[in-house]
C-alpha positions as CSV (number, residue, x, y, z in Angstrom):
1,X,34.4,-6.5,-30.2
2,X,31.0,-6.2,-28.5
3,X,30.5,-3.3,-26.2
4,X,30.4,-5.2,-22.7
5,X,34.2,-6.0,-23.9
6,X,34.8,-2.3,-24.9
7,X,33.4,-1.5,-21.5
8,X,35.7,-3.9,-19.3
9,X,38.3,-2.3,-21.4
10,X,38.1,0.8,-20.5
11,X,37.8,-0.3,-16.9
12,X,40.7,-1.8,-16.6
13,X,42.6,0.2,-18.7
14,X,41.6,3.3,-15.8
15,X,42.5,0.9,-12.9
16,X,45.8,0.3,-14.7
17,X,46.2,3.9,-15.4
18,X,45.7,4.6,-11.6
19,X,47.6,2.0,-10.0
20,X,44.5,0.4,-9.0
21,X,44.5,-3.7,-9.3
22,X,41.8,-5.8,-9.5
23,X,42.6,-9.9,-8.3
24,X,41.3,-11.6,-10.9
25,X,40.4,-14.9,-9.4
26,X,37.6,-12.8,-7.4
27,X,36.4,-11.5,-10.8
28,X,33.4,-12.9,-12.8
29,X,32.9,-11.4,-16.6
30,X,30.2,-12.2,-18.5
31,X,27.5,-13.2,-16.1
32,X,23.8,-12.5,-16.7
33,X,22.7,-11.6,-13.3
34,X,24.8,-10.5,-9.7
35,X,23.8,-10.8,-6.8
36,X,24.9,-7.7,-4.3
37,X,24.0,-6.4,-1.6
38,X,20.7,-8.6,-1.3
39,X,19.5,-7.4,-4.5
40,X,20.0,-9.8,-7.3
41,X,21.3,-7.1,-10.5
42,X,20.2,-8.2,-14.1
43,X,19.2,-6.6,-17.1
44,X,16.2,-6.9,-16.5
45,X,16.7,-4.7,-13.2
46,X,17.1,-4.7,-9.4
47,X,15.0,-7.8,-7.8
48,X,15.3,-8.6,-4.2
49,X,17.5,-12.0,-3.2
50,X,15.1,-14.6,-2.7
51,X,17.3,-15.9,0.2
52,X,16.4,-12.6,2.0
53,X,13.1,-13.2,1.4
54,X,13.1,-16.5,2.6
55,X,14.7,-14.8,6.0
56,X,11.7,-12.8,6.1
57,X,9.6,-15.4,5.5
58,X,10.8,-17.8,8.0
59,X,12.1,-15.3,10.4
60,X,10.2,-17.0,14.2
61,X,7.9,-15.1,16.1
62,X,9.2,-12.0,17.8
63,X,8.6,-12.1,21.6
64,X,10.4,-9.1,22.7
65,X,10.4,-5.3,21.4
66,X,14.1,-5.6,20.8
67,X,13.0,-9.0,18.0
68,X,10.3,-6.3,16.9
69,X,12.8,-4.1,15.7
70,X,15.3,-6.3,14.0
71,X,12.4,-7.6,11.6
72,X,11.5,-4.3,11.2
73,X,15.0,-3.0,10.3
74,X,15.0,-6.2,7.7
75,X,11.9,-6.1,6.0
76,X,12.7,-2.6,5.8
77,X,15.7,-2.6,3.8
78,X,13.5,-3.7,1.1
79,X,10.6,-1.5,1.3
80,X,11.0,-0.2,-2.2
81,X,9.5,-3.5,-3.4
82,X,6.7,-3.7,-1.5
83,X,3.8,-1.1,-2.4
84,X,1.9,0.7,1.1
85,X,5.5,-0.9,3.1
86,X,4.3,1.4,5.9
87,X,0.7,0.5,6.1
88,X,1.5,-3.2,6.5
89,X,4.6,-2.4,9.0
90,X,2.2,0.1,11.4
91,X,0.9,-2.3,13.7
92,X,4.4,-4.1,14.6
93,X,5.8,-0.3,14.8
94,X,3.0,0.1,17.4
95,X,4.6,-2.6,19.3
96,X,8.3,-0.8,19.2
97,X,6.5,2.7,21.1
98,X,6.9,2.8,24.6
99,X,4.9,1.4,27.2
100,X,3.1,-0.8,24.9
101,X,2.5,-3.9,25.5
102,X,3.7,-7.0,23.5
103,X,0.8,-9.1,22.7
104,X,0.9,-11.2,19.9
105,X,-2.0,-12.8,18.7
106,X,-3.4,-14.6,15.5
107,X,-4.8,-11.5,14.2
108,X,-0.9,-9.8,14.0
109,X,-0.5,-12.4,11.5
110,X,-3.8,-12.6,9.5
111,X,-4.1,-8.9,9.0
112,X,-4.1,-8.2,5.3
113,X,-4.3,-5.1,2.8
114,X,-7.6,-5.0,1.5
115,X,-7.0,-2.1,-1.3
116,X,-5.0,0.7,-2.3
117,X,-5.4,4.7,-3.0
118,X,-3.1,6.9,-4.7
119,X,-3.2,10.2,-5.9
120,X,-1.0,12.8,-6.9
121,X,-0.6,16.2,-5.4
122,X,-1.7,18.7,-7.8
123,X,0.6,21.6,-8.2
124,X,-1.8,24.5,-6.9
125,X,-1.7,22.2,-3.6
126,X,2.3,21.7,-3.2
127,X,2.2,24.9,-1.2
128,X,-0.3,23.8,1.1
129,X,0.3,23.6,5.1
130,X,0.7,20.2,6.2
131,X,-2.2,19.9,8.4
132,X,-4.1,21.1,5.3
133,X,-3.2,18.6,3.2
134,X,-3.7,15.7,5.7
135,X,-6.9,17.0,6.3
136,X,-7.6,17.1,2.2
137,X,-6.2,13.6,2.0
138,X,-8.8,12.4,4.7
139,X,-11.7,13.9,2.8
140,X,-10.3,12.2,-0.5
141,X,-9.8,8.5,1.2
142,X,-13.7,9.4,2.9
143,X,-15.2,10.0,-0.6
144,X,-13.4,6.7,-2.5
145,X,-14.3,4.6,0.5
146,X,-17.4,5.7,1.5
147,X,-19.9,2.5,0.3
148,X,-17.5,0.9,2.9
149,X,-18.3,3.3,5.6
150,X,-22.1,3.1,5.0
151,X,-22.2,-0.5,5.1
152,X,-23.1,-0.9,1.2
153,X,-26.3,1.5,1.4
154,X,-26.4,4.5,-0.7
């Protein structure tokens, strides 16, 4: 007996136990992958749906604040999957603040990440004011970034 079949066992054997009954034509054994909840559940891990990302995807133009906010409530559902989900979301979360206005342009849609910076907080720094450690963040990003700044000429 393999130990998936041990594990159903068991399973049932508690549900049994409890009074608890499963209806069996809603049950599939054996199966590779699941999908739930718009993730798709395998042994290889938790992948997103691809038919949510295709709603992503193909998901029209927004024209109001109120459209702004559905995509947003969407795309962020998945946000674990997508590395800098936050940076790439700020300037459609500027639309959603009030009083600004809704213009949508080419550029909303052409904007693109052009690299990434990461760096772990040292453990001298974890008890750091806030404001002390945005400002040391700031002076990190400056230094990596700088030939960018300077136009190349160092």
């Amino acid at each position: 007996m393999g130990e998936h079949e041990q594990h159903l066992r068991v399973v049932l054997q508690i549900l049994r136990e409890q009074k608890l009954y499963a209806m069996f034509s809603k049950c599939e054994f054996w199966l590779d992958s699941v999908v739930f909840l718009g993730h798709v559940v395998s042994g290889e891990g938790n992948k997103v749906d691809p038919k949510k990302i295709e709603a992503v995807q193909s998901w029209p133009h927004p024209t109001t604040t109120i459209e702004i906010k559905s995509f947003l409530g969407l795309s962020s559902y998945y946000r674990q999957f997508m590395e800098g989900f936050s940076f790439i979301a700020a300037p459609l979360t500027r639309f959603t603040q009030n009083g600004a206005p809704l213009r949508w342009s080419d550029g909303c849609e052409e904007g693109r990440v052009i690299a990434y910076a990461l760096r772990q907080l040292k453990p001298q720094k974890k008890n750091y004011p806030v404001h002390d450690l945005e400002l040391d963040a700031v002076v990190h990003e400056l230094k990596i970034w700088m030939h960018y700044l300077y136009g190349g000429v160092l």
